[in-house]
C-alpha positions in Angstrom: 25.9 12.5 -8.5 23.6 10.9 -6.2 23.4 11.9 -2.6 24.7 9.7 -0.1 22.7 9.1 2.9 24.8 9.1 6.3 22.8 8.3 8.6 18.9 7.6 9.0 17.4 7.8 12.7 13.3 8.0 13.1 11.7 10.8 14.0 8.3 12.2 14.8 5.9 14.5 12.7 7.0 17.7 15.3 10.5 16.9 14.5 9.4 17.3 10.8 7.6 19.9 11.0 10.5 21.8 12.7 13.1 20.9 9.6 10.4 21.8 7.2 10.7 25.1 8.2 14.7 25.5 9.0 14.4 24.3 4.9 12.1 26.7 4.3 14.0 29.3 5.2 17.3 27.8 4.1 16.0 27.4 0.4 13.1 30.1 0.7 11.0 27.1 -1.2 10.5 24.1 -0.6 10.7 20.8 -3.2 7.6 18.7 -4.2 8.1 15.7 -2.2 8.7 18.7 1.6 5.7 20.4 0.3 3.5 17.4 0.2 4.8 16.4 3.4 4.0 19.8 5.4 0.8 19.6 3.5 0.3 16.2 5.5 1.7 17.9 8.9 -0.9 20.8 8.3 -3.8 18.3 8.1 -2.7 16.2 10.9 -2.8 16.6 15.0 0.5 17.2 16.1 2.2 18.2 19.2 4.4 21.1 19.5 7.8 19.8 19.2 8.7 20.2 22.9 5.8 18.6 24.1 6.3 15.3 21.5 10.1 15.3 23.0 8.3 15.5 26.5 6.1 12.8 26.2 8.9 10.7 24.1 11.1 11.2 27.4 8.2 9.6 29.1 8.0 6.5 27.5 11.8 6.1 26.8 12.1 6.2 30.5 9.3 3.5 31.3 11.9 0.9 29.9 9.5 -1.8 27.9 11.6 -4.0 26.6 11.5 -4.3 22.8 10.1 -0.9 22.7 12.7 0.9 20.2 12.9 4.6 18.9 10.7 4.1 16.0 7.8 2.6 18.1 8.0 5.4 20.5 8.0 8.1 17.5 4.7 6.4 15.4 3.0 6.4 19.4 3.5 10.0 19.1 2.4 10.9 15.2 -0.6 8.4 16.1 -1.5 9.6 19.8 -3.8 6.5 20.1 -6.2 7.0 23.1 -7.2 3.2 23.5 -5.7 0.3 24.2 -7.2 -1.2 20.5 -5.8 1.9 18.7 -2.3 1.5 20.2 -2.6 -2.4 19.5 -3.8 -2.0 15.8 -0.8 0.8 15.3 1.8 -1.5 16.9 0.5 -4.9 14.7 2.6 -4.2 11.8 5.6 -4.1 13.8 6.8 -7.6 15.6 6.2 -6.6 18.9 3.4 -7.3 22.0 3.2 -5.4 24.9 1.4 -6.4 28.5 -1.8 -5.0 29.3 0.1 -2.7 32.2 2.5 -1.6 29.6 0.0 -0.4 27.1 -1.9 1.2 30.2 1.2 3.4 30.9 1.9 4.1 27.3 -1.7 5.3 27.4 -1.5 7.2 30.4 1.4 9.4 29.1 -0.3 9.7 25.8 -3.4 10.8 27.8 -1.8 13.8 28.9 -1.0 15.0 25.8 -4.3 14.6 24.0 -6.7 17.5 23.2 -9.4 17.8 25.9 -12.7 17.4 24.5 -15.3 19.5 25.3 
């Protein structure tokens, strides 16, 4: 019997990280394809989950138009810190966003990045 999937919605790395671990302790172990993914998570920057909610919030509320859930979420596995890096991350998707748009995306991201020292 194959599973059936309900629903899909996107989702950022926190988010998984988060139900990694609920599975984790659900199961005790986790299957190939979760452990290779919290592998990933574990090599990766990634915000606590409240903070990546936070910062989603952020953008949600700036209202770009044709900006949708699954842009927001890559923005915040990605955490570009230019306005190229946001550009090359948002190419393969069919959107373009104004120079002040990707300046406030940037700003929001900005406070979120590690400070360098």
């Amino acid at each position: 019997m194959n599973p059936k999937i309900i629903s899909e919605e996107p989702m950022n790395m926190a988010t998984v990280k988060v139900e990694l671990e609920k599975i984790r302790k659900r199961d005790t172990e986790l299957n190939m394809r979760a452990n290779k993914t919290e592998e990933y998570i574990h090599q990766c920057f990634i915000l606590k989950k409240k903070e990546a909610e936070e910062l989603y919030e952020k953008i949600n509320k700036m209202e770009i138009s044709r900006l949708k859930d699954i842009h927001i979420h890559k923005i915040i596995d990605i955490m570009p810190a230019t306005a190229e890096e946001l550009k090359s991350l948002l190419t393969g998707y069919t959107i373009s966003l104004s120079g002040e748009n990707l300046k406030k995306i940037l700003d929001a991201v900005a406070e979120y990045l590690p400070q360098k020292k």
